[in-house]
C-alpha positions as CSV (number, residue, x, y, z in Angstrom):
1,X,-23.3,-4.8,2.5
2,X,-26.1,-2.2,1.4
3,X,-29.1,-1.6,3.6
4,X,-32.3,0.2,2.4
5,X,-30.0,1.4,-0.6
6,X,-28.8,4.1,1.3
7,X,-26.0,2.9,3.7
8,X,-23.3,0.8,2.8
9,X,-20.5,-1.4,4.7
10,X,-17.4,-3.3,3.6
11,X,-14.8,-5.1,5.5
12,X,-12.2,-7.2,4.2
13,X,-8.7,-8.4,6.0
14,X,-5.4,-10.6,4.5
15,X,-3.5,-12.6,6.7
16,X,-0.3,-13.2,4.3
17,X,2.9,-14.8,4.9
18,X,6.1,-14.3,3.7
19,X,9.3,-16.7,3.4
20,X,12.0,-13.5,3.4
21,X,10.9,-13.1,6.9
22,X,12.2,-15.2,9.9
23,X,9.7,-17.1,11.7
24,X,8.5,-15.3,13.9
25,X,8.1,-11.8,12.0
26,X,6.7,-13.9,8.8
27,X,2.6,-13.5,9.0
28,X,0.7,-10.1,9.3
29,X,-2.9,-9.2,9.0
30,X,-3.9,-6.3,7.1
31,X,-7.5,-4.9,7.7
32,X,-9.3,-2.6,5.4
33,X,-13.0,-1.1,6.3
34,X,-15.5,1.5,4.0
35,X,-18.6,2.8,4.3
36,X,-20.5,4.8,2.5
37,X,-24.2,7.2,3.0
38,X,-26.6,7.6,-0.2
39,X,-28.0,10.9,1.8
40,X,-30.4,11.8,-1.0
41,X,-32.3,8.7,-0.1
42,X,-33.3,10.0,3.3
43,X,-36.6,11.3,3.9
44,X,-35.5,14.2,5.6
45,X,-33.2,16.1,2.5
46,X,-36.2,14.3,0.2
47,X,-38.3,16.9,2.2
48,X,-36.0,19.4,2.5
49,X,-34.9,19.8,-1.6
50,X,-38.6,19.2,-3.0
51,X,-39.5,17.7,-5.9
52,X,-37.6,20.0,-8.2
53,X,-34.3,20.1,-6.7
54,X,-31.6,20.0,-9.3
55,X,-29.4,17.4,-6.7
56,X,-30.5,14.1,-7.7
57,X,-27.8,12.1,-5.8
58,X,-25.2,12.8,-3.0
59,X,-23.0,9.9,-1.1
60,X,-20.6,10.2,1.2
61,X,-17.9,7.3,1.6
62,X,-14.9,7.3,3.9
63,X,-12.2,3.9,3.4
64,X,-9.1,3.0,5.4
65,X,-7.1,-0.2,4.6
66,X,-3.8,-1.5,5.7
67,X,-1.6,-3.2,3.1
68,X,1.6,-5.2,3.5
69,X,4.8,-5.1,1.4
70,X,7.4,-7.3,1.6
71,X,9.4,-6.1,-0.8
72,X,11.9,-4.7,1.6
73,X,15.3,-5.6,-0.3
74,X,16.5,-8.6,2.0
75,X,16.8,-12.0,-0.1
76,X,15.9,-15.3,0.6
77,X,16.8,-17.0,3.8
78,X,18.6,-13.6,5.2
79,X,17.4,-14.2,8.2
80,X,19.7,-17.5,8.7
81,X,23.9,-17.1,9.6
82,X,26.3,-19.0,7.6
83,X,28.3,-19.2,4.7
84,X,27.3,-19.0,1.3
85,X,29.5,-21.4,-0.5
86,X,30.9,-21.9,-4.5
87,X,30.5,-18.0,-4.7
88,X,34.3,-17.7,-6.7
89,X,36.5,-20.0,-8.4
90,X,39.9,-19.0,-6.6
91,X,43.3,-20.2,-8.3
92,X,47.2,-19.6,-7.1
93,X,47.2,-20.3,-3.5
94,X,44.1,-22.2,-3.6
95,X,45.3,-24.6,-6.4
96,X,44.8,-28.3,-5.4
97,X,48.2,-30.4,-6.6
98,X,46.1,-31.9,-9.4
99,X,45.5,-28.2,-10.7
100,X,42.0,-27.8,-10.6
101,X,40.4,-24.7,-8.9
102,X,39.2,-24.4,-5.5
103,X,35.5,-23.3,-4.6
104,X,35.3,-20.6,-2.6
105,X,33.2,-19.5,0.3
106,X,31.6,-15.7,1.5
107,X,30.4,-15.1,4.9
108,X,26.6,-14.5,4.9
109,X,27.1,-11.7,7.5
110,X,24.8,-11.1,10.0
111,X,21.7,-12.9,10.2
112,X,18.6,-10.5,9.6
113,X,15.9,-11.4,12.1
114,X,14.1,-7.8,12.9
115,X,12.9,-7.4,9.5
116,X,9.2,-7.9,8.6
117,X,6.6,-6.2,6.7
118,X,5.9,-2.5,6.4
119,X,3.0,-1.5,6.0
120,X,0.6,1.7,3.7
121,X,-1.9,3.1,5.6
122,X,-4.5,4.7,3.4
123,X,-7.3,6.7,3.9
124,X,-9.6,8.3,1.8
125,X,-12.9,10.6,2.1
126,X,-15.3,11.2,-1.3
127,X,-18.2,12.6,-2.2
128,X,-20.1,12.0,-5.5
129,X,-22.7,13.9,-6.4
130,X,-25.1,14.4,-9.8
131,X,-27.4,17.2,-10.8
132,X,-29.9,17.3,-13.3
133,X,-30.8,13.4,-13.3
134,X,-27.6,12.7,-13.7
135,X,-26.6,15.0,-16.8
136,X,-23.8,16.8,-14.5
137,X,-21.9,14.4,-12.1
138,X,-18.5,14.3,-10.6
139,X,-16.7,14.0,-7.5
140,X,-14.1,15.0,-4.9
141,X,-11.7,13.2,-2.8
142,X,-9.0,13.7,-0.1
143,X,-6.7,10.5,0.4
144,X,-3.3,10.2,2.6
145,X,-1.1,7.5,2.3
146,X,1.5,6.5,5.4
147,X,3.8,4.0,5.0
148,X,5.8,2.9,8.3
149,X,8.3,0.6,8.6
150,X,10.4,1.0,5.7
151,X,13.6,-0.5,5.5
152,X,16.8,1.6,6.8
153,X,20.1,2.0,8.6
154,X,20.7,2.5,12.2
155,X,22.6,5.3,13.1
156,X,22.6,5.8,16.8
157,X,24.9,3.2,18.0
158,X,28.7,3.1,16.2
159,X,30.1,0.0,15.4
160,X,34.2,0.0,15.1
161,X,35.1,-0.8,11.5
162,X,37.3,-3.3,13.2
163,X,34.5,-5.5,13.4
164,X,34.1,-5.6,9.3
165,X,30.4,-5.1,9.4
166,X,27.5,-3.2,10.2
167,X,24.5,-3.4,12.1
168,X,21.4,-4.9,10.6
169,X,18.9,-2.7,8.1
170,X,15.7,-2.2,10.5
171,X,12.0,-1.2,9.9
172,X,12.6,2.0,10.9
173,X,11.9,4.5,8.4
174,X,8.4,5.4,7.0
175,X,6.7,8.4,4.5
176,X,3.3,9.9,3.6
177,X,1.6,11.3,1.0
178,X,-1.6,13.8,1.0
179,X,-3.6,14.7,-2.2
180,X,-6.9,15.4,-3.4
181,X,-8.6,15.0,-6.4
182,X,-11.7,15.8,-8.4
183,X,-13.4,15.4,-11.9
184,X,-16.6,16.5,-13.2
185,X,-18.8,15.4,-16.6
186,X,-21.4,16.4,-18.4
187,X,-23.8,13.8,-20.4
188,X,-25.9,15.2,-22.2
189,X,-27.9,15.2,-26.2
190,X,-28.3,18.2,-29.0
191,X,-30.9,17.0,-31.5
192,X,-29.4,13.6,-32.6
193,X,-25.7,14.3,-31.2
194,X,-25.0,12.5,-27.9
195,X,-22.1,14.4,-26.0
196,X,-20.1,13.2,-23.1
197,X,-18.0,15.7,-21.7
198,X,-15.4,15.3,-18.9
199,X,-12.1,16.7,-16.8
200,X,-10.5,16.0,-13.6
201,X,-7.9,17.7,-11.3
């Protein structure tokens, strides 16, 4: 949404389910907002350059958006107990008196129900700017990245290896990232020689 070409509004949000997930940890809904200010459009810095100020266009935009991953290394129905059978074709003691081989079975483990989605957080603040009706342009950003809920161990409560398994993975883990970036170009001409000239950091 733009209004009076000088401020601008987006909104957007997923609701996105996933079949790795039991039930009742299987849908999320994952927001994502951004606005931006053309503030060479106002009146006020119109009056405050003049009509021969090199700035010919400024905007500041902010963004934040929440995005869900479920790639979180659990496989199809994980979240159900059982067995998983025909894993192994076992012979010697297994050997039916016909001699034909036996089928085997493997214990699913424990059944992993406290696993959902984890989620990146970004958010990111710009400016663009151009000088000279547009023959110098460029801009700068500072974006951060969180992600939460990434899939780890449990290591606060012991389990005796008696038991022959350990506990469940959990959404428990998370990281961020912070960075900024910029780039600047110059378009411009030399008699009949159109140059375009750019960098970024």
């Amino acid at each position: 949404m733009c209004i009076r070409d000088r401020y601008y509004l987006e909104l957007s949000g997923r609701y996105d389910g996933s079949w790795k997930f039991a039930p009742d940890k299987r849908w999320g809904f994952f927001p994502s907002a951004s606005v931006g200010w053309r503030i060479t459009e106002e009146n006020f810095i119109k009056n405050w350059m003049g009509p021969n100020s090199p700035l010919t266009f400024l905007k500041l935009r902010a963004s934040y958006g929440v995005l869900g991953d479920d790639n979180v290394g659990i496989g199809p129905f994980d979240y159900l107990s059982g067995y998983t059978y025909a894993t192994s074709f076992e012979w010697g003691l297994f050997t039916v008196l016909d001699g034909t081989g036996v089928l085997g079975a493997r214990d699913r483990g424990p059944a992993i129900t406290n696993i959902s989605w984890f989620t990146s957080n970004m958010f990111d603040a710009g400016i663009d700017f151009a000088f000279l009706n547009g023959k110098l342009s460029g801009s700068l950003d500072y974006f951060k990245r969180v992600r939460e809920g990434l899939v780890g161990h449990k290591y606060d409560v012991l389990v005796p290896s008696e038991l022959g398994d350990t506990l469940p993975d959990e959404n428990g883990n998370g990281d961020a990232q912070v960075g900024a970036d910029g780039s600047i170009h110059y378009n411009g001409k030399i008699r009949s020689l159109t140059l375009s000239v750019g960098t970024n950091v």
